[in-house]
C-alpha positions as CSV (number, residue, x, y, z in Angstrom):
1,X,168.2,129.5,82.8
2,X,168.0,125.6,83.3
3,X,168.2,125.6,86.6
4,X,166.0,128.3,86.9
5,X,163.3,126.3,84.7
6,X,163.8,123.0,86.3
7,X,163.0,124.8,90.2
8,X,159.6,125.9,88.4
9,X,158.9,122.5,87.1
10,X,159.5,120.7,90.3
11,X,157.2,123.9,92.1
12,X,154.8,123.2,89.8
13,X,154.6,119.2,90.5
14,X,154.5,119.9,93.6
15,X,151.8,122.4,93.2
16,X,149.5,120.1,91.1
17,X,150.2,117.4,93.8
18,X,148.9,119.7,96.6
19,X,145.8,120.4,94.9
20,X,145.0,116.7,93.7
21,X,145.2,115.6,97.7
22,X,143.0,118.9,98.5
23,X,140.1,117.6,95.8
24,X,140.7,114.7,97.2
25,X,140.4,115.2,100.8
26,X,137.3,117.5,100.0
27,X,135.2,115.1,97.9
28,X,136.1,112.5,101.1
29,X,134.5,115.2,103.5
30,X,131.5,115.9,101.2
31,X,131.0,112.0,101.5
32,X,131.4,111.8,104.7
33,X,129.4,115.1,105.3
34,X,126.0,113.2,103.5
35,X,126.3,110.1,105.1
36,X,126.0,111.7,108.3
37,X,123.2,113.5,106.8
38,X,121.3,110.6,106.1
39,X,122.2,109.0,109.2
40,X,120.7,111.9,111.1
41,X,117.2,111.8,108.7
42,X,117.1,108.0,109.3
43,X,117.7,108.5,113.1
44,X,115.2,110.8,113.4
45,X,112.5,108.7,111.6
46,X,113.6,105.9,114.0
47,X,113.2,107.6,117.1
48,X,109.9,108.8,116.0
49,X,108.2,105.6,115.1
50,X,109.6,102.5,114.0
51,X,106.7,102.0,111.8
52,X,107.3,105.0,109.8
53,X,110.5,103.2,108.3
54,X,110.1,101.9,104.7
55,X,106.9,104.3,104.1
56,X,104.7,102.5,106.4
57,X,102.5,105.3,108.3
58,X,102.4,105.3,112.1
59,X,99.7,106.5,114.3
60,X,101.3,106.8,117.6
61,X,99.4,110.2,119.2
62,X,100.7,112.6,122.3
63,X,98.9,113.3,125.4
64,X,96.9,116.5,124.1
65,X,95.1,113.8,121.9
66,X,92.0,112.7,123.2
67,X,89.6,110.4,121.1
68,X,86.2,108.6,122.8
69,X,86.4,105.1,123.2
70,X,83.6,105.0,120.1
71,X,85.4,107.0,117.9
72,X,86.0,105.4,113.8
73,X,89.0,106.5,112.7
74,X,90.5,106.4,108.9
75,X,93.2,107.3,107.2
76,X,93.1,110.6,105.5
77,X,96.3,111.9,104.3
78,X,94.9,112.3,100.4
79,X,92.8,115.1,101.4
80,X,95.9,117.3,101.9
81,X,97.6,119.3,105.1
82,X,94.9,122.5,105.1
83,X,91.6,120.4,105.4
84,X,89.3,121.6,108.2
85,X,86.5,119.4,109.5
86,X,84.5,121.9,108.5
87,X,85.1,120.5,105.2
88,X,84.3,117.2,105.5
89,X,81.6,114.7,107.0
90,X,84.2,113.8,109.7
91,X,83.7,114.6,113.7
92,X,87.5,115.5,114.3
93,X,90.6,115.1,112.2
94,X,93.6,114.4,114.3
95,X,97.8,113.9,113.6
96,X,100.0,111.5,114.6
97,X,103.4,112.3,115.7
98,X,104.7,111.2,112.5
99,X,102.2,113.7,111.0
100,X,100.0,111.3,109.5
101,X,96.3,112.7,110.0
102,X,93.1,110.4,110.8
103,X,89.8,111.7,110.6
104,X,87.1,110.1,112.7
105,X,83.2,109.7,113.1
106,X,82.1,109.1,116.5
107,X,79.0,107.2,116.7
108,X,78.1,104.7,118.7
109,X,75.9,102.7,116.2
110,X,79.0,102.6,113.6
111,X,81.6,101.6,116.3
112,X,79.2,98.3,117.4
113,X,78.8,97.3,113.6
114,X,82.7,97.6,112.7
115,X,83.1,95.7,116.4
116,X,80.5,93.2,115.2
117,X,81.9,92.4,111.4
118,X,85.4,92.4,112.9
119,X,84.0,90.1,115.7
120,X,85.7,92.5,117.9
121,X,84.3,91.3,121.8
122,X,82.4,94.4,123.6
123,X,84.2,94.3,126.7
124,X,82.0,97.5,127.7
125,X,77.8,97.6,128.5
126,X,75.9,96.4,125.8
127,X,73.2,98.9,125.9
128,X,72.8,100.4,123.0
129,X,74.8,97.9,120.9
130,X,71.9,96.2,119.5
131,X,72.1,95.5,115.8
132,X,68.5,95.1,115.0
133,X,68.1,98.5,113.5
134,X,71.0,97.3,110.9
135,X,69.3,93.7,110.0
136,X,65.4,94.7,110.6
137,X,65.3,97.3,108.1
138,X,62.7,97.4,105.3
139,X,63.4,96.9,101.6
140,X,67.4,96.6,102.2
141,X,70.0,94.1,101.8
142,X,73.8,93.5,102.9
143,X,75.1,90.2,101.1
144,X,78.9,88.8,101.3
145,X,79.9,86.6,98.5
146,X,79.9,82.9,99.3
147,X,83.1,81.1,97.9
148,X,82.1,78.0,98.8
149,X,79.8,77.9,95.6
150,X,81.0,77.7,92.0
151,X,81.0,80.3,90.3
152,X,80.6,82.5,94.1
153,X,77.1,83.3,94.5
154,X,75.8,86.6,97.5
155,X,74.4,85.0,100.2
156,X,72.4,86.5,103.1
157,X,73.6,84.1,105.6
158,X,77.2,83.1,105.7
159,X,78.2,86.1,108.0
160,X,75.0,86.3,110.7
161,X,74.1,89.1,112.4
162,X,75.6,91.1,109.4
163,X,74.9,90.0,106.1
164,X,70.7,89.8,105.4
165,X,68.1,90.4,103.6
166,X,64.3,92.0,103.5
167,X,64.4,91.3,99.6
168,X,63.7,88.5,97.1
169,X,67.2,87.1,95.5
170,X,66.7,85.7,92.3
171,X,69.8,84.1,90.2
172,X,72.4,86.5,92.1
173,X,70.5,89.3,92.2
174,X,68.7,91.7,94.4
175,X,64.6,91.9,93.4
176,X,63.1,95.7,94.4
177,X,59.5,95.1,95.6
178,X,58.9,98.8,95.9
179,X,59.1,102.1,93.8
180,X,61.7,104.6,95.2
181,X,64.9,105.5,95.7
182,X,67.6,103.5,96.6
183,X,71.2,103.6,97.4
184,X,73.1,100.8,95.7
185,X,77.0,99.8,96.6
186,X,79.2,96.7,95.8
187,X,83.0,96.2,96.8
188,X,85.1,93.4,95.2
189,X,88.3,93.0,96.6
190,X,91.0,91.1,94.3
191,X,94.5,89.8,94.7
192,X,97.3,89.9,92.2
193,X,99.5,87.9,94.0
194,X,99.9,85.4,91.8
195,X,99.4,87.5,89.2
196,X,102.6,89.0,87.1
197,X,104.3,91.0,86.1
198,X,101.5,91.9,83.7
199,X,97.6,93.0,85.5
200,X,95.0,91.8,83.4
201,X,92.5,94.5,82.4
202,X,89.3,93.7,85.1
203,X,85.5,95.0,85.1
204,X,83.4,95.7,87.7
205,X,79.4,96.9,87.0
206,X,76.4,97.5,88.4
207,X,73.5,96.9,86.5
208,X,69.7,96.8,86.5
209,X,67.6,94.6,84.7
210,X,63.5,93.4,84.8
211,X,63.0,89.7,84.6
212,X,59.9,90.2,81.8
213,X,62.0,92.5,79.5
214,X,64.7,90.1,78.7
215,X,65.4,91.6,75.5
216,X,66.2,95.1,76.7
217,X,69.5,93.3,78.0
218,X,70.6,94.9,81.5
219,X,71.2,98.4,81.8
220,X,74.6,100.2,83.0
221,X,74.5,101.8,85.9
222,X,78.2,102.0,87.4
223,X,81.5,100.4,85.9
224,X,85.2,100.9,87.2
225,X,88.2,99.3,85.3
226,X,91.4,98.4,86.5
227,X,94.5,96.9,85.4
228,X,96.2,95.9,82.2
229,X,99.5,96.9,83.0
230,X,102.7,95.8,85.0
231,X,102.5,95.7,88.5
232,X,104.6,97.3,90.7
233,X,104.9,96.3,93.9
234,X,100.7,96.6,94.8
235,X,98.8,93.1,95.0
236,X,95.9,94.1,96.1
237,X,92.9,96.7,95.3
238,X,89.2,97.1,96.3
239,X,87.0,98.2,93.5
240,X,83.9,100.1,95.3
241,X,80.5,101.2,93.0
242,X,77.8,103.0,95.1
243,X,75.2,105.4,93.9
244,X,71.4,106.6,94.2
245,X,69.2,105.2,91.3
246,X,65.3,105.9,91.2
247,X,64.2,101.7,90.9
248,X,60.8,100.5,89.6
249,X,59.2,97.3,91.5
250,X,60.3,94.2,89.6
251,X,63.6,95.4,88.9
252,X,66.6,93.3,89.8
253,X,69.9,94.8,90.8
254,X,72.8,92.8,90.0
255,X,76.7,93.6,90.2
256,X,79.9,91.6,88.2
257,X,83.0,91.5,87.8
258,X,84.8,89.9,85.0
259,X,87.7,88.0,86.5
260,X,86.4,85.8,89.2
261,X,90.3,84.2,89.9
262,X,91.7,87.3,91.1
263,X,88.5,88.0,93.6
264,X,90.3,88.2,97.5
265,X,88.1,85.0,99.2
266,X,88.9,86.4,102.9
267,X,85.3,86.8,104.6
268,X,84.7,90.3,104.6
269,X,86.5,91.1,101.5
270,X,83.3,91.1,98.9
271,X,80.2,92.6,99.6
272,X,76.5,93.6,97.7
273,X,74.1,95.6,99.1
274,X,71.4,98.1,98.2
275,X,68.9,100.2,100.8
276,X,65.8,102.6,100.3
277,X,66.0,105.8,101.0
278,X,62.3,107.3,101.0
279,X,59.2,105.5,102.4
């Protein structure tokens, strides 16, 4: 009987041997089997579009896309994989190889302003590229904040050809000289570089107030908030009011925000403006 037991123990350590080098030989190929894996999604992104590593997007298009030289294109992945341009204000809607989609105006008059602000050279005829209609119209102005002043003030003349104005500006603000409706918009841009970790809580308004009624205090309009907590990664965000308000002459449109150190002073970054919509 002993020698019978001892031939089942030493079958049986050798049995538990064999499968501990099986698991083990398994689990090696499993690794082995998701590396390659990975190696094969990563290889794949590569040869796609190098700029579609680390989450950037790429735009690179095929042949069978075909855009006019005064197309505007943005970025449009939010609205999701079924929109239609029948669904949207956009001209065409169009995806990159990567799959990334773009949707696009094309309009001449919108091309030669981005072209202009971007200071972008024409290198095609000029007819047609005229600004006037943008600078010459009635009861409207585009103002870009002016860093050079303390506290930054809108001016109508640090970016010519662009920024101007066809209204009074009184203490920062835009003066309506005629009853109607008008479209209002304001875009800070701000920077949290040097910032951190922690985003201080920041305001943004537009109001409306008239210069002989003081002591009504302004009137809220628009307001977006943002921040007050950690960042992550992000340093910088555009905060962008617009809306249609019915204005009385006399009024004065003004926007603020409530952080001036974190405002982005690149040239285009900040901008006021206000238009009227009916004669």
């Amino acid at each position: 009987m002993s020698l019978r037991c001892n031939s089942y123990l030493q079958n049986g350590s050798k049995l538990k041997t064999v499968l501990i080098i099986s698991l083990l030989l398994n689990l090696i190929l499993l690794g082995v089997c998701l590396g390659l894996r990975l190696w094969c999604r990563n290889n794949h992104d590569t040869s796609v579009n190098d700029g579609a590593l680390h989450g950037e997007r790429c735009y690179s298009f095929g042949s069978e896309v075909n855009l006019s030289k005064d197309s505007v294109c943005v970025s449009c992945d939010h609205l999701g994989d079924d929109v239609r341009v029948e669904d949207t204000l956009y001209d065409v809607i169009v995806s990159s190889k990567c799959g990334n989609r773009l949707c696009c105006y094309r309009d001449r008059d919108i091309w030669s302003l981005i072209h202009t602000v971007l200071e972008i050279p024409d290198q095609r005829s000029t007819e047609g590229g005229d600004l006037a209609w943008w600078y010459n119209r009635p009861d409207a102005a585009h103002l870009f904040l002016d860093h050079s002043l303390s506290p930054p003030q809108w001016s109508p003349n640090n970016v010519p050809g662009v920024s101007f104005t066809n209204l009074p500006i009184r203490y920062n603000r835009i003066s309506i000289q005629k009853e109607g409706l008008y479209f209002v918009y304001a875009v800070f841009s701000l920077d949290f570089s040097n910032f951190g970790p922690g985003i201080p809580q920041v305001y943004h308004n537009i109001t409306s107030q008239h210069p002989l009624l003081t002591r009504t205090g302004p009137e809220l309009h628009f307001m977006n908030k943002y921040g007050g907590f950690t960042k992550s990664g992000q340093n910088y965000y555009s905060s962008f009011l617009s809306g249609i308000l019915h204005l009385r002459r006399g009024v004065e449109i003004a926007t603020q925000i409530s952080l001036h150190s974190m405002i982005d002073i690149t040239k285009y970054s900040n901008y006021f403006g206000v238009f009227k919509l009916n004669k």
